[in-house]
C-alpha positions in Angstrom: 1.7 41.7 -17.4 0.5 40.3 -14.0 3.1 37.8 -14.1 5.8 40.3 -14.1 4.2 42.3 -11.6 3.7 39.2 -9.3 7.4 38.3 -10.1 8.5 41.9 -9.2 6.3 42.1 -6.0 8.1 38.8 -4.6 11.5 40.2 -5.7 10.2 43.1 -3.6 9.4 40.6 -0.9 12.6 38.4 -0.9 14.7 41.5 -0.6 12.4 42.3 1.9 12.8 39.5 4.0 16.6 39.8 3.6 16.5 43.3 4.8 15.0 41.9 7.7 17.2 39.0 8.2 20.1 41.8 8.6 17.5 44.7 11.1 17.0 41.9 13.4 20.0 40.6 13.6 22.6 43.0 14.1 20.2 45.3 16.6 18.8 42.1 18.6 23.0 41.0 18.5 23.4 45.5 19.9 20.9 45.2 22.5 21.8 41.9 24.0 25.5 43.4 24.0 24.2 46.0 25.8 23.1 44.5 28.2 25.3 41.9 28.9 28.0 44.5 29.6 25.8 45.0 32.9 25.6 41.7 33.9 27.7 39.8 36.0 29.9 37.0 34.0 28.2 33.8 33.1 30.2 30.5 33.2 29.5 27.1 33.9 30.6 27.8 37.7 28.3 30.7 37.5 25.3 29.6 35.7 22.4 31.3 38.2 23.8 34.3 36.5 21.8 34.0 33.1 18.4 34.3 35.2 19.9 37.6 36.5 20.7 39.0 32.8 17.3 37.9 31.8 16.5 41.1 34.2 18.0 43.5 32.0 15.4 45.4 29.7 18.6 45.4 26.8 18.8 41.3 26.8 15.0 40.8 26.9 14.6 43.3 23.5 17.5 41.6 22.6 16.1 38.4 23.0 12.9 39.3 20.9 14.5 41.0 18.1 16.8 37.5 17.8 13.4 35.8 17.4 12.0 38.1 15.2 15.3 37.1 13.2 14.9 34.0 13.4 11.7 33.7 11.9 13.0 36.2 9.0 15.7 33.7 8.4 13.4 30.5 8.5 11.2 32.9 5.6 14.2 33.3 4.1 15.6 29.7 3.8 12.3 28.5 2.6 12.7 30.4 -0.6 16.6 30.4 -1.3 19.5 28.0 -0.5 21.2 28.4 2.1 24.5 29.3 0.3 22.6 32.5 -1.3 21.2 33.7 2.0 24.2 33.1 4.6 26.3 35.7 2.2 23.1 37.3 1.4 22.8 38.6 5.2 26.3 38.6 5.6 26.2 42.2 5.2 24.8 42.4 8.7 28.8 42.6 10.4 28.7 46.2 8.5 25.8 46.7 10.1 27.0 45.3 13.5 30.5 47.1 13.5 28.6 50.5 12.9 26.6 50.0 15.6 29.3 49.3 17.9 31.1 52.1 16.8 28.0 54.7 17.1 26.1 53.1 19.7 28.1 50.5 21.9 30.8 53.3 21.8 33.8 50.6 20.7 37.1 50.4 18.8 37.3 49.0 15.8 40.7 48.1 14.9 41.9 48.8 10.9 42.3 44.5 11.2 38.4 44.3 11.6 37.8 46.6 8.9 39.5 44.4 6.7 37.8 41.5 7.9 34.3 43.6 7.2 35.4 44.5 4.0 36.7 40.9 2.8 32.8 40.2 3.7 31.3 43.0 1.7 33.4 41.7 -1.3 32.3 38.2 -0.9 28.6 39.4 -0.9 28.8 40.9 -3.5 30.5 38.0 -5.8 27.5 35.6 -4.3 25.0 38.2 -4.9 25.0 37.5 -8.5 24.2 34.5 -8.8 20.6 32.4 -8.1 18.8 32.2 -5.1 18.4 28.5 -5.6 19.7 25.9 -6.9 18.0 24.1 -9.7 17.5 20.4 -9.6 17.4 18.6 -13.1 15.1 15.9 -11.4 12.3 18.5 -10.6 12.7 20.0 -14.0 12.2 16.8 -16.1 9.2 16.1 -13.5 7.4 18.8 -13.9 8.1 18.9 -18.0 6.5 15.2 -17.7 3.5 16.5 -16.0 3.0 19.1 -18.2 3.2 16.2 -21.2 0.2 14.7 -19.2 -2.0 17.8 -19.1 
């Protein structure tokens, strides 16, 4: 009984951690496009220019909600293969193309919806499978330890 509730609690957790893989992605990704549409360009014959963004209250929250991704991400990676969480937090573009529409105020051509919605299928054919990929090695290890016990 306590091993399923501990096994539910850190499916509860890992979906948690997804969840917040996606938040702090696709609002740090809003904010810092927020703000960058008030700063002057950056280029390599204009790079004084970042230090001028780095002004803008919209890139600085930016700038910590990509860290706070970050950190989600390197949780997330230290439980699952990378090949489960990539599509896993893929659903972050929905995420990102609704906040452009609603909050950034752009177009979103019926081509990008496609795009999104090739992405949304594709997440949902990875979903199914496991979060990580099981090496025989490890497994006949750890059956020869428990021979020793």
């Amino acid at each position: 009984m306590i091993s399923l509730l501990q096994e539910s609690f850190l499916t509860l957790r890992k979906y948690l951690i997804i969840l917040s893989v996606v938040f702090f992605g696709s609002v740090g990704d809003a904010f810092l496009a927020r703000g960058m549409k008030h700063a002057d360009a950056i280029d390599i014959h204009h790079l004084p220019n970042v230090f001028f963004a780095l002004a803008n209250p919209f890139v600085i929250l930016g700038i910590f909600f990509l860290l706070a991704f970050m950190c989600s991400y390197m949780t997330a990676l230290s439980f699952a293969d990378l090949t489960y969480v990539l599509p896993a937090t893929a659903i972050s573009y929905v995420v990102m193309v609704l906040l452009a529409i609603f909050w950034l105020h752009e177009h979103v051509s019926a081509r990008r919806w496609t795009g999104v919605a090739f992405i949304v299928i594709g997440v949902g054919v990875v979903a199914g499978g496991p979060s990580r990929t099981e090496h025989p090695s490890a497994q006949v290890s750890a059956k020869a330890l428990d021979g020793r016990l």
